[in-house]
C-alpha positions in Angstrom: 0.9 -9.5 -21.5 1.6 -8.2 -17.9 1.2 -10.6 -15.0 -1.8 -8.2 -13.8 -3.2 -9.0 -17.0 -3.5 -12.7 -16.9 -4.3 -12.9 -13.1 -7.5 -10.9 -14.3 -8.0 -13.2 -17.1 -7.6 -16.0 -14.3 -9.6 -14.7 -11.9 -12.8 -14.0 -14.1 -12.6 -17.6 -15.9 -12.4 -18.9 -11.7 -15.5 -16.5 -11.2 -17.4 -17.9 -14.0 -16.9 -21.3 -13.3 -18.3 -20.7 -9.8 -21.3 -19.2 -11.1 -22.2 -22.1 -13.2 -21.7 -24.9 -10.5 -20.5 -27.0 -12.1 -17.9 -29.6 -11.3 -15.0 -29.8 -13.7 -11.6 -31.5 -12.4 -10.0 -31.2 -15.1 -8.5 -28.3 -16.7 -10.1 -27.4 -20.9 -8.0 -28.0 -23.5 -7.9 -24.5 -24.4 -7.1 -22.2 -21.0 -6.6 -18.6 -22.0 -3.9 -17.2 -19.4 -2.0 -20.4 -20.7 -1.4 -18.9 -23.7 -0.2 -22.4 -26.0 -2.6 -24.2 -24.7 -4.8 -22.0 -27.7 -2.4 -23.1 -30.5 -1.7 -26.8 -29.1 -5.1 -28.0 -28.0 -6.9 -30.8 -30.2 -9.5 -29.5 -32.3 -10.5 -32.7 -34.2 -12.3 -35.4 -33.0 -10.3 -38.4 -31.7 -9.1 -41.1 -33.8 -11.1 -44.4 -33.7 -8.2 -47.2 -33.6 -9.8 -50.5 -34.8 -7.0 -52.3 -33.1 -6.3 -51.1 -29.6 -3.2 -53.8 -29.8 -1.7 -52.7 -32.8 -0.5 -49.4 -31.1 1.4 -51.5 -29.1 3.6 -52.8 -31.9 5.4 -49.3 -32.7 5.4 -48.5 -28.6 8.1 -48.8 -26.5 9.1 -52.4 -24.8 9.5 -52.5 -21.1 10.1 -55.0 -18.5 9.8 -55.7 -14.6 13.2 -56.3 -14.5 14.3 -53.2 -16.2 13.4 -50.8 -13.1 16.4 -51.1 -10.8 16.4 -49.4 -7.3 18.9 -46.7 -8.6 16.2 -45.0 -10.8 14.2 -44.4 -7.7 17.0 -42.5 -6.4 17.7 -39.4 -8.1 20.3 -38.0 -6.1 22.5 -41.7 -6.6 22.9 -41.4 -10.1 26.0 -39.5 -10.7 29.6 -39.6 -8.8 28.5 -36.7 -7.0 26.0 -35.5 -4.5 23.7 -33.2 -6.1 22.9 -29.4 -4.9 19.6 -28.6 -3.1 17.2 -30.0 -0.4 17.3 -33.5 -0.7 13.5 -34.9 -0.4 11.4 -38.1 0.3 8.3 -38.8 -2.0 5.8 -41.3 -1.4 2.7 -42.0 -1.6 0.1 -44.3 -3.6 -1.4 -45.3 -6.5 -5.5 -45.8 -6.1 -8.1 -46.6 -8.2 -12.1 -44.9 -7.7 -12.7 -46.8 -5.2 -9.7 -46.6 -3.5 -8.2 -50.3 -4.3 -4.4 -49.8 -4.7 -3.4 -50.4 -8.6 -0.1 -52.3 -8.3 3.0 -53.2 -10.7 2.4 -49.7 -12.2 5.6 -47.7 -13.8 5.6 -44.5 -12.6 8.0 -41.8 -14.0 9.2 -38.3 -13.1 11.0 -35.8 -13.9 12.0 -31.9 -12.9 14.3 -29.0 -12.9 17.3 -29.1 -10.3 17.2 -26.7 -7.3 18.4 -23.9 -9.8 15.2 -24.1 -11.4 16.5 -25.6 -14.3 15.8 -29.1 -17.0 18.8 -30.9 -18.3 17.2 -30.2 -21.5 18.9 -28.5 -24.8 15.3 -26.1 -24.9 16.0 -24.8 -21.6 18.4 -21.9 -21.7 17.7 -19.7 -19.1 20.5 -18.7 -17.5 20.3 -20.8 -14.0 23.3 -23.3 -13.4 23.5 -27.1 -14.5 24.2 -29.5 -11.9 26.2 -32.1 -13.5 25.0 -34.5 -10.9 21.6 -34.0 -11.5 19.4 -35.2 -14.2 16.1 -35.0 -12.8 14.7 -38.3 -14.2 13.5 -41.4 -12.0 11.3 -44.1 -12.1 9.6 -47.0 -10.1 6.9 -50.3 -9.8 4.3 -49.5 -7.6 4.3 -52.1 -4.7 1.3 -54.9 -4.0 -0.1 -51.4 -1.4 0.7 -49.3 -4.6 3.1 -47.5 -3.0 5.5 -45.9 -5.0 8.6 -43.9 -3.1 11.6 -41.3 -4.9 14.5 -39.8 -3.1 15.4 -36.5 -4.7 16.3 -33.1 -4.7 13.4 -30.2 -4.3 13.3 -28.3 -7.6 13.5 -24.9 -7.8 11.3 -22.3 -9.7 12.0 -20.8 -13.0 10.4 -18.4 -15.7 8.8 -19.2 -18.5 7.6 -17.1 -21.6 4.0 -17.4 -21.2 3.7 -14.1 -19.7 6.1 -10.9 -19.1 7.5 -11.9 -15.4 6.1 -15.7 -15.6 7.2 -18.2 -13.5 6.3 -21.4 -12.5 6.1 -22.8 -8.9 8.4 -25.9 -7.6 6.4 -28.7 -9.3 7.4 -32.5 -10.4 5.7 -34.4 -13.0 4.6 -37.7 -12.6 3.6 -40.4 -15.5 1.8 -43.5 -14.7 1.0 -45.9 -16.7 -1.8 -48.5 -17.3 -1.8 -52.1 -18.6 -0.4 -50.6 -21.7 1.8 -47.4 -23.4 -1.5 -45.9 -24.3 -2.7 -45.7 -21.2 -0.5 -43.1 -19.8 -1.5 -40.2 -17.7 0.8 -37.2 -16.8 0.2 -35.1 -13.6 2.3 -32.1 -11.8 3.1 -32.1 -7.6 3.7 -29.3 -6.2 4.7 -28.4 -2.7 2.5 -26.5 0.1 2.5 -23.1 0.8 4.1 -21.9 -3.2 4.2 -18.2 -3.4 3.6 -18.5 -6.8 0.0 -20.9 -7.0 -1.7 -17.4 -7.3 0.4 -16.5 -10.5 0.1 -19.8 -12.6 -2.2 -20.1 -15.2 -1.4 -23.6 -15.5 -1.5 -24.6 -11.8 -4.7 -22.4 -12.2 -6.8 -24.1 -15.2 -8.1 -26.4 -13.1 -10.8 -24.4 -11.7 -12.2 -27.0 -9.3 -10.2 -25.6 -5.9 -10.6 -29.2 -4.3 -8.9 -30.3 -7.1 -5.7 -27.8 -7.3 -5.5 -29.0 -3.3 -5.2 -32.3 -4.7 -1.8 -31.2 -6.6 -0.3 -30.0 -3.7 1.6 -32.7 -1.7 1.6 -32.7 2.4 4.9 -32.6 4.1 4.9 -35.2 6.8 7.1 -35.0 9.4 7.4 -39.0 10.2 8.5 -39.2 6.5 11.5 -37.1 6.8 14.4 -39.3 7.2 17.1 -38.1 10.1 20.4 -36.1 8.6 19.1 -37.3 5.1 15.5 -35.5 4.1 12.5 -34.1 4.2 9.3 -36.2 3.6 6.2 -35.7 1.6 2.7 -37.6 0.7 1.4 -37.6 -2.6 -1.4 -40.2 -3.3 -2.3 -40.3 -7.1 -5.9 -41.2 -7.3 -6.9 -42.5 -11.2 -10.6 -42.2 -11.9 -13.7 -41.4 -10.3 -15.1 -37.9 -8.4 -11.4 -37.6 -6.6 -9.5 -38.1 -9.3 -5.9 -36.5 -9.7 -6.3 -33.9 -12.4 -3.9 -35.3 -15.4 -2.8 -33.4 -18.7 -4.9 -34.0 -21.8 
């Protein structure tokens, strides 16, 4: 399908969903202009585990003391200095009522400034930086502050659509008390070309909500001869709730 096509498609599911009134923050399983989302989505009923705690046996095991301030820093993490705008993250981790949620891990990871994953899937022909990996991590502190030094990502296509692409955009993972408990989110940066274009950026209809994917630079951030700054707060639950993938 054409671009036109699915910015139509967009635009008359955004028309609808203004019409009805309703307030959705989250995007539906199955979004239309996102075109796997129809063969990917669950279509059975969630699984009732008797035992919350016996998920936790076959999970992954991870420790305080295994987050080291390198992994916040994903331009240290190589010999070299890595290509592209190096950039300041920060923000915090709230709950509904705006309490911070502390001692959380939060991940990320992203393409390099090319617009590119170090990731066997992804092909396209953009250039490797072999001092970037585009993977970090972090404990949210008592304000639940977490904070990553990185490099702004670039845009890249993707094969949703003829002549897709998808903005600059991070993903973030925090998690609960527990494994199972993870949520996954996308940042993305103010003033994208491209937010009109995206059917993913776009399937969450609520436009209070896609605001609340877009980080704010702030200048007092930016760190002299070093990077730019931006504010991301990640709120968990409740009516402003970051929108998560489910």
């Amino acid at each position: 399908m054409t671009q036109e096509q699915i910015s139509a498609e967009i635009a008359e599911l955004h028309e609808a969903y203004l019409k009805e009134g309703a307030e959705l923050h989250h995007a539906a399983r199955d979004f239309a202009p996102y075109r796997s989302s129809a063969l990917r989505h669950p279509r059975q009923p969630l699984v009732v585990v008797d035992d919350p705690e016996a998920a936790e046996l076959a999970g992954p095991v991870f420790g305080a003391t295994d987050v080291t301030a390198l992994d916040a820093d994903l331009t240290r993490q190589h010999r070299g200095e890595p290509l592209g705008e190096r950039i300041t993250i920060t923000g915090r981790v709230l709950d509904r009522a705006g309490r911070p949620v502390r001692g959380q891990l939060v991940e990320v990871w992203q393409a390099n400034a090319s617009g590119r994953y170090a990731h066997q899937r992804d092909d396209h022909p953009a250039p490797l930086d072999p001092n970037f990996t585009g993977v970090g991590r972090c404990l949210t502190d008592d304000e639940g502050r977490y904070a990553f030094t990185t490099i702004k990502p670039g845009a890249y296509p993707w094969r949703n659509h003829v002549n897709a692409w998808r903005p600059a955009h991070i993903h973030f993972s925090v998690f609960g008390t527990a494994f199972t408990q993870r949520l996954i989110t996308q940042m993305y940066f103010p003033g994208d070309p491209l937010f009109p274009y995206d059917p993913i950026f776009n399937s969450v209809l609520d436009e209070r909500a896609r605001r609340r994917l877009i980080a704010a630079y702030d200048h007092d951030l930016s760190v002299p001869e070093w990077s730019l700054g931006y504010r991301w707060d990640i709120v968990l639950d409740g009516p402003s709730a970051t929108w998560t993938e489910s």
